[in-house]
C-alpha positions as CSV (number, residue, x, y, z in Angstrom):
1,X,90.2,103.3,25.1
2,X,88.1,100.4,23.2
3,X,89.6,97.3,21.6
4,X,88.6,95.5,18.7
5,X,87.7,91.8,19.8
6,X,89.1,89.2,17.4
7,X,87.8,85.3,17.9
8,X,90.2,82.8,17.2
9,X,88.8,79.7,14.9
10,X,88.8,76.9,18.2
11,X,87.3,79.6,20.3
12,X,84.6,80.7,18.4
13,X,83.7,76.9,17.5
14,X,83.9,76.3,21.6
15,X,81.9,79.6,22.6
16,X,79.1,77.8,19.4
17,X,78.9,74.7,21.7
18,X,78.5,76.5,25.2
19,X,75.1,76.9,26.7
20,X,73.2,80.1,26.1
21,X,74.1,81.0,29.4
22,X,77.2,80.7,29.4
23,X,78.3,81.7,26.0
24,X,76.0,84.8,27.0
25,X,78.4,85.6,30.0
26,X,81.8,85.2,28.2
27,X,80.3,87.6,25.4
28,X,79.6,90.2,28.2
29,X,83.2,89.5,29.9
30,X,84.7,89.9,26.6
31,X,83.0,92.5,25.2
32,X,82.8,94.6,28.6
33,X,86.3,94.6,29.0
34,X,87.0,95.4,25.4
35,X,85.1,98.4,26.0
36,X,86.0,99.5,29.4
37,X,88.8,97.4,30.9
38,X,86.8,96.4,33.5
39,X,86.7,92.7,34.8
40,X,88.9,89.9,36.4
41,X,92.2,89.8,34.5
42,X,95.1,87.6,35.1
43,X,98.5,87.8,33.7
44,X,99.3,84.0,32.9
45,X,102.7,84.4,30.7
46,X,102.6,84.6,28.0
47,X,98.2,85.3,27.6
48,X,95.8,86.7,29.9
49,X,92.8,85.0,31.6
50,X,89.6,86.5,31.8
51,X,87.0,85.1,34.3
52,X,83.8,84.5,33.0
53,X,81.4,82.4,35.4
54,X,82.8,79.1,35.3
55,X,84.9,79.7,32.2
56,X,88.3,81.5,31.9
57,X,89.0,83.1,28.3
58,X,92.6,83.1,27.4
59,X,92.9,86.6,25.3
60,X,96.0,87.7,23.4
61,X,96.3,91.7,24.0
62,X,98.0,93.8,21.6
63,X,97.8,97.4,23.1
64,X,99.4,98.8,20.0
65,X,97.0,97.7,17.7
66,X,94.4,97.9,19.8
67,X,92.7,94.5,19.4
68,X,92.5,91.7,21.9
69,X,92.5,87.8,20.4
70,X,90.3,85.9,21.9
71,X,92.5,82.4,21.7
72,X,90.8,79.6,24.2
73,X,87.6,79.1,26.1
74,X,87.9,76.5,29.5
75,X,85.9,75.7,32.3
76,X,87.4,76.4,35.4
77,X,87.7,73.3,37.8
């Protein structure tokens, strides 16, 4: 089951400052588990974290309608 990946405004400008590198990665982590649920998800109530190299990306995930939010990009300390 594929999602449809939304990008919040303040993420997308965030992911549009990020290295190519690392921008490159949080694509792939998003993308990859918009397609195929794979990668390292953590429930953090009330959004999920998805690890992305040194970045989490704080997703909203609405199953019903089948799209995932991305909401926040940070760098993991």
């Amino acid at each position: 089951m594929s999602f449809r990946v939304v990008w919040n405004f303040p993420a997308l400008v965030t992911f549009y400052r990020l290295p190519m590198h690392s921008a490159f990665m949080i694509d792939r982590a998003v993308v990859r588990f918009a397609e195929t649920g794979e990668g390292e998800l953590a429930w953090e109530a009330p959004h999920h974290l998805l690890s992305a190299g040194f970045h989490d990306v704080v997703l909203a995930i609405d199953r019903e309608a089948r799209a995932i939010t991305v909401l926040r990009i940070y760098r993991v300390r």
